[in-house]
Every structure is written in C-alpha cells, then in structure tokens.
C-alpha positions in Angstrom: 59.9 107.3 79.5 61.1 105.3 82.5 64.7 104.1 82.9 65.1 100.7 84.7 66.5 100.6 88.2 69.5 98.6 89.0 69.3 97.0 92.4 72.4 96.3 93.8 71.0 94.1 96.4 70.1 91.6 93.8 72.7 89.1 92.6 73.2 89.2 89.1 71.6 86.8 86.6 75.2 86.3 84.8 76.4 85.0 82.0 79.1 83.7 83.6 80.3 81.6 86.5 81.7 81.6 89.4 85.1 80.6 88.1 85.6 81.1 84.1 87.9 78.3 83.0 88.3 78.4 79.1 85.7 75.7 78.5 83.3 78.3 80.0 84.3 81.1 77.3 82.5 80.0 74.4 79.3 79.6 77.2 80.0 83.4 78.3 79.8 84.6 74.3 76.9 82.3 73.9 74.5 83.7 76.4 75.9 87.2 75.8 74.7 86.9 72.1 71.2 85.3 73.4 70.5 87.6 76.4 66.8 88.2 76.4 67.9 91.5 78.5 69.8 92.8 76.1 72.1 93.3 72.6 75.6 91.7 72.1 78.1 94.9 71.5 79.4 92.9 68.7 76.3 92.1 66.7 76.1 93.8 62.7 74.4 96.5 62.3 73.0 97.1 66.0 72.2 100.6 65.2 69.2 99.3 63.2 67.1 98.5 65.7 68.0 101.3 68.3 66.8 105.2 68.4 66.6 108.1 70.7 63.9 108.7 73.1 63.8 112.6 74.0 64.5 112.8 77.4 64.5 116.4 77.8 66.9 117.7 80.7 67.2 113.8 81.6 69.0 113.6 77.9 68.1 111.7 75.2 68.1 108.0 75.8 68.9 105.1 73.4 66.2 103.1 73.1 65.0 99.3 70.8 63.2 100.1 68.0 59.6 99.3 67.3 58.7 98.3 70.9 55.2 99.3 72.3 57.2 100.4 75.6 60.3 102.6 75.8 62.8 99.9 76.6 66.2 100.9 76.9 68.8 99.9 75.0 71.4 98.0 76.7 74.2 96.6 75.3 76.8 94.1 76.5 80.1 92.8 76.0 83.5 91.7 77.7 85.9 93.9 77.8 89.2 94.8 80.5 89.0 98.0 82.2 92.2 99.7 81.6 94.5 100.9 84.0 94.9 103.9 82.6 92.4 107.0 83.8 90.7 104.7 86.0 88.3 107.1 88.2 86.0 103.7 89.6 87.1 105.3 92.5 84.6 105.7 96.0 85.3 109.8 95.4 86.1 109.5 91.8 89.1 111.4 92.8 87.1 114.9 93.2 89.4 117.5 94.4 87.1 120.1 96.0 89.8 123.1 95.3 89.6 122.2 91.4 87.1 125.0 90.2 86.7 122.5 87.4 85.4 119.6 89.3 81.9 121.4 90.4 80.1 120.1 93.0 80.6 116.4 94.8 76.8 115.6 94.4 77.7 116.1 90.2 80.4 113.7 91.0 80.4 110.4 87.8 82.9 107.4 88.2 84.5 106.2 85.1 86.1 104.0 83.7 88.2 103.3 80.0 87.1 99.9 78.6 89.5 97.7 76.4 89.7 95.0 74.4 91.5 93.0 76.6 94.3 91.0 75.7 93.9 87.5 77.9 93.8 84.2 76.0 90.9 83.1 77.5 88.6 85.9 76.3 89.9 86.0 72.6 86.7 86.9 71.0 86.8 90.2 72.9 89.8 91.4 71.2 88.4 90.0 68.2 85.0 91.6 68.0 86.9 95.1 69.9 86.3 96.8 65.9 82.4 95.3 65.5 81.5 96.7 68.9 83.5 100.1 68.4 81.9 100.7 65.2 78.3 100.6 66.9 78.6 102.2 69.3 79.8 105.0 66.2 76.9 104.0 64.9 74.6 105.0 68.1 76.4 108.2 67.7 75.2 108.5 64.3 71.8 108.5 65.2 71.7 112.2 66.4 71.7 114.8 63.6 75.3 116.8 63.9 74.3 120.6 63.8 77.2 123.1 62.0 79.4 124.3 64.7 78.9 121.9 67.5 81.3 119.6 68.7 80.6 115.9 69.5 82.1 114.5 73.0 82.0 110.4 71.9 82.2 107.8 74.2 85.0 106.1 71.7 88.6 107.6 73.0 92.6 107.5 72.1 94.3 106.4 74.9 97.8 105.9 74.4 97.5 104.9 70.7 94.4 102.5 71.9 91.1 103.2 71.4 89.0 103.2 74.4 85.5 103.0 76.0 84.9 105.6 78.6 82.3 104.0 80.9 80.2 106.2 83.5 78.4 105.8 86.8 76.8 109.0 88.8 77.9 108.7 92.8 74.6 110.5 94.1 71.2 110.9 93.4 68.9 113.5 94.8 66.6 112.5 97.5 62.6 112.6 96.3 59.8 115.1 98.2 57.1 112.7 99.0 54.6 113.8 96.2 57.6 112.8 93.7 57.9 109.3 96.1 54.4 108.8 94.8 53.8 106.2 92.1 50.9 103.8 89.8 50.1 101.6 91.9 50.4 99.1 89.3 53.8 100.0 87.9 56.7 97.8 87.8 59.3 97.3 90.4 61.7 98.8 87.8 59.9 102.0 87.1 62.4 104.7 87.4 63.9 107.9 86.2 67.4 107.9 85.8 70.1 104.6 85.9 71.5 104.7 88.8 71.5 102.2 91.7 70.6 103.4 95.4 71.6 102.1 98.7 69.5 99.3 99.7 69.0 99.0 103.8 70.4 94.9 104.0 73.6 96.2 102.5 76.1 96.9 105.0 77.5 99.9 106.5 80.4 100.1 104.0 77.7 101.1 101.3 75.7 103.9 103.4 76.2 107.6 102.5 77.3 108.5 106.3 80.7 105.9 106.1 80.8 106.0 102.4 84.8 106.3 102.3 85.9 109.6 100.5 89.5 111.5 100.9 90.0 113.6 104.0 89.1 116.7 101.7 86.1 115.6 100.5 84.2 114.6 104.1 83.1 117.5 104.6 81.0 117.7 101.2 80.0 114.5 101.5 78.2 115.6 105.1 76.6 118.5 103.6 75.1 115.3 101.3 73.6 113.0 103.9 70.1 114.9 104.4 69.5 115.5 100.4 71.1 112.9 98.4 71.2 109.0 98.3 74.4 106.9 97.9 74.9 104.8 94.5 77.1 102.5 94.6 78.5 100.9 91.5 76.3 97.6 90.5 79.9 95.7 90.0 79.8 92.2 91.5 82.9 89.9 92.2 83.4 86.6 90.8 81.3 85.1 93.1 78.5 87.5 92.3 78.8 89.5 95.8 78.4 93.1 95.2 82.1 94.8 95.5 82.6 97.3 98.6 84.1 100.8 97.8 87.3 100.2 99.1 87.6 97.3 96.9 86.9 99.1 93.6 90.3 99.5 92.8 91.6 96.2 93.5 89.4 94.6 92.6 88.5 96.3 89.1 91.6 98.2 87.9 92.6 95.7 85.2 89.8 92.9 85.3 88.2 91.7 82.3 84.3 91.9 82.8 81.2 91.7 81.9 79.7 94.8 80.8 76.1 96.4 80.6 75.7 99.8 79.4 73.2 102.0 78.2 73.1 104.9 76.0 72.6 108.7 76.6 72.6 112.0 74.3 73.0 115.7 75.6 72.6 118.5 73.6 74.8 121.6 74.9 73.5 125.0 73.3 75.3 127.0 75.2 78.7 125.0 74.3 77.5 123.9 71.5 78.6 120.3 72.4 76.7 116.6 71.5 77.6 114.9 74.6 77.4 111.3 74.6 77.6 108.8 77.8 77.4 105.2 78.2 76.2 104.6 81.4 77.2 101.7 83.9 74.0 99.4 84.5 75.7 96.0 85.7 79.5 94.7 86.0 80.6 91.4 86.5 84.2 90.4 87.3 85.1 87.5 85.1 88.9 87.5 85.6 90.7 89.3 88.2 93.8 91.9 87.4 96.9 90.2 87.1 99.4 90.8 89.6 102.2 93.3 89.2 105.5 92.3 88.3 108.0 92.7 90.7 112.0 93.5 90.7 114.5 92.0 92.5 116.1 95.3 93.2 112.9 96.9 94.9 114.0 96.0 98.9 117.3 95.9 98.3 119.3 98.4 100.8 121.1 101.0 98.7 124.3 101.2 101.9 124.9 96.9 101.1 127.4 95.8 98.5 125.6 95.9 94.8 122.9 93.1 94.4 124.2 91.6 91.3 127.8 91.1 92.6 
C-alpha cells in the first residue's frame, strides 16, 4: 500500500479562485462534488464505497472500494478552522518540559474544523450534519472490540461539534537502500502523507531556520541530521504555499478548502481505536475576519473618563 505524496512545491489544482466572490460559490461546490481526485464530505452514504487497508504499524488506511490499486480515500469539503485549540502552529506549541508531549520529532499540528458561519459559503453550514455523519460512518467501518475506547475525529467544542484535523511536522530521513525505488513507479509512490521540504522553496521552509520557540531550538537541532521538515500543504488565496510564521494569521479563522484522508490505530496496550484525519491539501478561500476592536483599548487610565 502506497500513500500519495503531497508536494508542496506544486500549486494546487483548486476548486476555487483566486478571489471567491458569491457568484464563484456555487462553482466551488460544483467542482468539489465532481473532483476526479476525490469524494465530496457531503455526499450520502460515502462509507459505501470506502474500507480499510491494513497498514500495520503505518495504521490502517481508508481506502475506495473495488479499485484494482489501493487508492486512498480522500475526502473534501469547506469548512472554517476554528479559533479555538488551534495547534497549526510552526512548533505546534510543544513544550519540551511537558512529560506528556514526548518527543519534538512525534510532534502533529492540528486543527478543529467548523461549519463556518459566512454567507458566502452557506452550503457548508448546511451540509456540516451530512459530512459529520460520514465521517461516523468511516468510523464505523472498524469492528469495536469490548473494552476499548474509540478516540473519533468528530469533537464537542464548546457546545459545537468539531473536526480535529492533523498534520505530522517531521519525517524520518531514509538509509539509501530504503531511498531505493521501481524504476517505473509513479512520482507519487510513498509511504506515509506527509509533505517534505522541496530545495526551490525558500529558507523560511528548511529544517535549520524552521521557526520554533526559544525552548524548542535545541530539539529541533538534534533533528537536522535525521529528520526532514514538512511543512503544511496550506496555500493562500492566491495559491502560494503559506510560510510558517504566517500559519496563524493567515489560517486561525479562514474558511478553506479541505482535503483529508483517513487513518485507524489500534492501541492494545490502551486499549484505544484511534482515528486521524490527516491534512493532504488546504486552500484559503476567505481570510479571518478582523478582530473587533473597543474604543476604550488605548485610552490612558490617569485622563478624565472616555465617555464624559
């Protein structure tokens, strides 16, 4: 089974444009429910054509039904990523004195996904319930054993429910015998779905100035000889891949245009059924709205009141 690389170098093939005024809305649904690449979140009954491929330690991945190659499942959708336990972070926020947050090279940005709630982007909100009730359905899929928990994907978030979207940071550097490959196989051969650094990126994107917290550089050295960068595959709305120290601007808030695939692990030891959807391109569609402000915020507390 071979998962298919993301390259970040790439501008996406979107389904939207460059600007997304609301004549362009019903064109963003339209290609999302026609993508060749892919499964509308929305669409009834998606479960149907979609099972697990046993992936061993890798986890089991989602994959389409009935296909003579294991082709991933990837599902898409708009949806606004939710300020709320936003970790689309360049460190994810890793704390290296947490005991809880293991190592930096184990490190996973996330991300909540919502409904949304802009005008322009109605059928989001709309078909919110259709997509949450396949991805329930993905769940399904796996057999539940007596005992074990299941860690879903779907989340409560302050009386919302939510879709926790992941991206690993780092990936292990190859030996040259793994570096080996058929010849023949396609650019897209891979093992895992994570993006790596490409050389005609720019400096902001290599491992040695990726920009972490002053307690993290030094993990992130230790890093340099044995793992490769991955940055997020998240593209502004001009289709420009997103720096780190953008991510939160430019992200926290957005409504975008998701594609995500589908992972299962199986914890004996815990006895958990750990699911993951996994990050494979973002698009920004809308940008975050701007904070509101207050008219009290400069105003100097040793001058008469402001409203007098």
């Amino acid at each position: 089974m071979h998962m298919a690389l993301n390259k970040p170098t790439t501008p996406p093939t979107s389904s939207s444009s460059t600007s997304t005024p609301i004549s362009a809305a019903s064109v963003v649904l339209d290609k999302l429910q026609n993508s060749p690449g892919g499964f509308y979140a929305a669409t009834p009954k998606l479960a149907y054509h979609a099972e697990y491929f046993p992936g061993g330690q890798d986890g089991n991945i989602l994959i389409a039904k009935g296909q003579d190659n294991d082709q991933e499942f990837i599902v898409c959708g708009i949806f606004q990523i939710s300020q709320n336990d936003f970790y689309f972070t360049p460190d994810a926020n890793f704390d290296p004195a947490n005991v809880f947050h293991g190592c930096l090279s184990d490190v996973k940005l996330s991300c909540r996904l919502t409904a949304g709630h802009k005008d322009l982007f109605k059928f989001a909100s709309e078909d919110f319930p259709a997509i949450l009730n396949n991805l329930h359905a993905f769940e399904k899929l796996v057999p539940s054993k007596r005992d074990y928990e299941t860690l879903s994907i779907i989340h409560d978030s302050l009386g919302h429910r939510t879709i926790k979207l992941t991206h690993s940071l780092f990936k292990a550097k190859t030996t040259d015998n793994e570096n080996q490959r058929d010849p023949n196989a396609s650019d897209n051969d891979g093992n895992d779905s994570t993006t790596t650094v490409d050389s005609g990126l720019g400096s902001e994107f290599n491992i040695a100035t990726w920009p972490v917290a002053e307690q993290c550089k030094g993990h992130l050295e230790d890093l340099v000889s044995t793992h490769d960068i991955c940055p997020l595959p998240a593209y502004n709305e001009n289709h420009i891949l997103i720096p780190p120290l953008q991510y939160e601007s430019k992200l926290k808030g957005a409504h975008v245009e998701v594609h995500m695939a589908f992972c299962h692990h199986h914890i004996n030891k815990s006895k958990h059924d750990i699911f993951n959807s996994i990050l494979q391109e973002l698009i920004v569609l809308s940008l975050p709205a701007a904070m509101p402000t207050s008219p009290f915020k400069h105003h100097c507390l040793n001058a008469e009141p402001s409203t007098e």
